[in-house]
SERO-4910 file (N, C-alpha, C, O; in steps of 0.05 Angstrom, whole numbers):
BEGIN
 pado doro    nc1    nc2    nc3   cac1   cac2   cac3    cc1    cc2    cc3    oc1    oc2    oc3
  Unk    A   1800   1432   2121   1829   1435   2115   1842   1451   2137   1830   1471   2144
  Unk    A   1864   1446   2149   1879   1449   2172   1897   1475   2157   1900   1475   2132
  Unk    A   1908   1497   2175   1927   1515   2169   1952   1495   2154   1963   1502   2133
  Unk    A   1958   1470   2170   1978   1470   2157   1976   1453   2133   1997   1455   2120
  Unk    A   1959   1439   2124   1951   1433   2100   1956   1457   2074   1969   1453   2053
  Unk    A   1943   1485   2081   1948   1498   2059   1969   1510   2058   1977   1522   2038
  Unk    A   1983   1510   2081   2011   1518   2084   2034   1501   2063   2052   1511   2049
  Unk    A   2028   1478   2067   2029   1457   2050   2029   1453   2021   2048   1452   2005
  Unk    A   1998   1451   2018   1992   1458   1991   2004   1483   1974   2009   1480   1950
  Unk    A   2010   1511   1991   2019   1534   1979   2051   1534   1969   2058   1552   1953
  Unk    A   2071   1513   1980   2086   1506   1984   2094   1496   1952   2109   1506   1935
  Unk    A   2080   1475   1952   2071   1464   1920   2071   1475   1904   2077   1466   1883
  Unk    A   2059   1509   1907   2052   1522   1875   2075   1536   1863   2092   1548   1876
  Unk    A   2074   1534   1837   2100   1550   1818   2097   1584   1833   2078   1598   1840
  Unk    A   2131   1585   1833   2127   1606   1843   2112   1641   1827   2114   1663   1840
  Unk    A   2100   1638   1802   2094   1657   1798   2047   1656   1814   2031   1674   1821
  Unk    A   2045   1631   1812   2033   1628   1833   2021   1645   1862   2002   1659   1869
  Unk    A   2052   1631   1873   2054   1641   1897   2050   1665   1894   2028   1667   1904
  Unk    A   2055   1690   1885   2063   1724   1877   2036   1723   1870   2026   1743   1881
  Unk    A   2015   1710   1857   1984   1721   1854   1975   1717   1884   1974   1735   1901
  Unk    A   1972   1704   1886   1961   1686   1923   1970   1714   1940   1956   1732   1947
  Unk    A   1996   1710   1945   2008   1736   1953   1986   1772   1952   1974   1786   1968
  Unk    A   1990   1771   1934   1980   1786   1925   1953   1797   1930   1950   1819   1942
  Unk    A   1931   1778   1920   1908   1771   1934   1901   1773   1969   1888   1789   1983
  Unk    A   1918   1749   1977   1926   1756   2011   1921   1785   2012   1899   1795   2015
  Unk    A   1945   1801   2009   1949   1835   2014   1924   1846   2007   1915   1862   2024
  Unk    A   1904   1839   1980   1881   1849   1980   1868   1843   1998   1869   1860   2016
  Unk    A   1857   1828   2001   1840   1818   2025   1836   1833   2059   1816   1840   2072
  Unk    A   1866   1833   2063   1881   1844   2086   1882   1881   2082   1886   1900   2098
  Unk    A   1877   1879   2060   1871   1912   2057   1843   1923   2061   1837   1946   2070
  Unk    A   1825   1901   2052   1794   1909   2055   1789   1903   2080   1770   1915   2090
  Unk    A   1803   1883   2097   1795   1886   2125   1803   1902   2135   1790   1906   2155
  Unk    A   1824   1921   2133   1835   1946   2150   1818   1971   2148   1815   1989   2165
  Unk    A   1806   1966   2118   1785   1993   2109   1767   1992   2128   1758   2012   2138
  Unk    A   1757   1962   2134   1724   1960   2144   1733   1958   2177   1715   1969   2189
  Unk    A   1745   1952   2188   1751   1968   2212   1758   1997   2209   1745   2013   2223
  Unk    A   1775   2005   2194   1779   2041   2206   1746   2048   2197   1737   2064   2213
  Unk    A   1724   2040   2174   1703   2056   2171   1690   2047   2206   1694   2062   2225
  Unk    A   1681   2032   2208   1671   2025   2234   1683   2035   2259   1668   2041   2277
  Unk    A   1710   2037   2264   1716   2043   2285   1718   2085   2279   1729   2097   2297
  Unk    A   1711   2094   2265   1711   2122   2261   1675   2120   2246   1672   2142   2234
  Unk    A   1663   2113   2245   1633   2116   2247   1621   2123   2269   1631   2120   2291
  Unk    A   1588   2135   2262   1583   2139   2303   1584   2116   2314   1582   2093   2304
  Unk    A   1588   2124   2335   1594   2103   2366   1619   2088   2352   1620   2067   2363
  Unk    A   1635   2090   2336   1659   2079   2334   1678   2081   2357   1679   2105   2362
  Unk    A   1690   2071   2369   1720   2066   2377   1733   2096   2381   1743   2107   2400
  Unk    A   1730   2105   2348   1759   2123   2346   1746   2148   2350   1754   2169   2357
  Unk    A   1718   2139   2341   1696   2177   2343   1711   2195   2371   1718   2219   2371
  Unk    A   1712   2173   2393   1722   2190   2423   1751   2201   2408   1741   2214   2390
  Unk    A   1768   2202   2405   1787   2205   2395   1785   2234   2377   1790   2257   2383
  Unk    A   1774   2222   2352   1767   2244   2342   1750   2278   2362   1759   2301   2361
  Unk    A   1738   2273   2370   1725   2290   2393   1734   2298   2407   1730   2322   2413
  Unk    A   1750   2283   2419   1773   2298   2444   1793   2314   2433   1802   2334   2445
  Unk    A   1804   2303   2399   1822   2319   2385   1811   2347   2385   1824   2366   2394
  Unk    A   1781   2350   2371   1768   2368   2363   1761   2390   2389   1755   2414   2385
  Unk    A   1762   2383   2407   1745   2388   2432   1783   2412   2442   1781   2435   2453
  Unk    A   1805   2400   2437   1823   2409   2449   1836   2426   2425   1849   2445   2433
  Unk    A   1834   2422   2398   1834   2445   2379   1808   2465   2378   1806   2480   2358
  Unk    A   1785   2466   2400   1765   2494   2396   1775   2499   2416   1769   2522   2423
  Unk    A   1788   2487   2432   1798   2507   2462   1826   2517   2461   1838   2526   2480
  Unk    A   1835   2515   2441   1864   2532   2429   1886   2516   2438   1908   2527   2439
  Unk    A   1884   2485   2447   1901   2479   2455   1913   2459   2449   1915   2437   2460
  Unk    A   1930   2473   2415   1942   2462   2397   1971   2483   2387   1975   2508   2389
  Unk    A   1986   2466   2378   2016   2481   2358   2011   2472   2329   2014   2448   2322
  Unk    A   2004   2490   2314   2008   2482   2286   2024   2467   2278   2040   2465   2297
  Unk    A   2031   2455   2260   2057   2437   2246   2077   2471   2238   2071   2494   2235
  Unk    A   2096   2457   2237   2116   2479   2230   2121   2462   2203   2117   2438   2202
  Unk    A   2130   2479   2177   2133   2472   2155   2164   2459   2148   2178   2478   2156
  Unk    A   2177   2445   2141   2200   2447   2134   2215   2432   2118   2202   2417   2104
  Unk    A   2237   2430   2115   2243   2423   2086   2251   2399   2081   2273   2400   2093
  Unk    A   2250   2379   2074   2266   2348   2080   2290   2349   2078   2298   2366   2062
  Unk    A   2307   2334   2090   2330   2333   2093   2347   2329   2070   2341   2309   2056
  Unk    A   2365   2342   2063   2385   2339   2039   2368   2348   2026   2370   2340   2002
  Unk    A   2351   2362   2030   2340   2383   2001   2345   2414   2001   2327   2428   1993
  Unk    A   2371   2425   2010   2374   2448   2021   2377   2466   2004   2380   2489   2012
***
């Protein structure tokens, strides 16, 4: 079945349908985002360097805290 076949076919379904499919989609697309960030922040991940260099430049003091403050129009 070709992309645009189910493009097609999806086309066809009542729209409360569509909103499960939907829906589903977003799941799907959420468990793939999980299982990249676990992998790319696992050892030898991607993001580990990242992490490390963060870590590496906050034990050498060479960081600014967040400053706290208030959201706007909440004065």
């Amino acid at each position: 079945m070709t992309i645009e076949a189910i493009k097609e076919a999806i086309q066809e379904l009542p729209a409360d349908e569509k909103t499960s499919l939907a829906a589903w989609l977003l799941e799907q697309d959420l468990r793939e985002w999980d299982k990249q960030l676990e992998q790319d922040f696992s050892p030898g991940g991607g993001g580990m360097a990242l992490l490390e260099e963060v870590d590496a430049q906050i034990n050498a003091g060479n960081f600014e805290p967040f400053k706290v403050t208030r959201p706007r129009g909440k004065e």
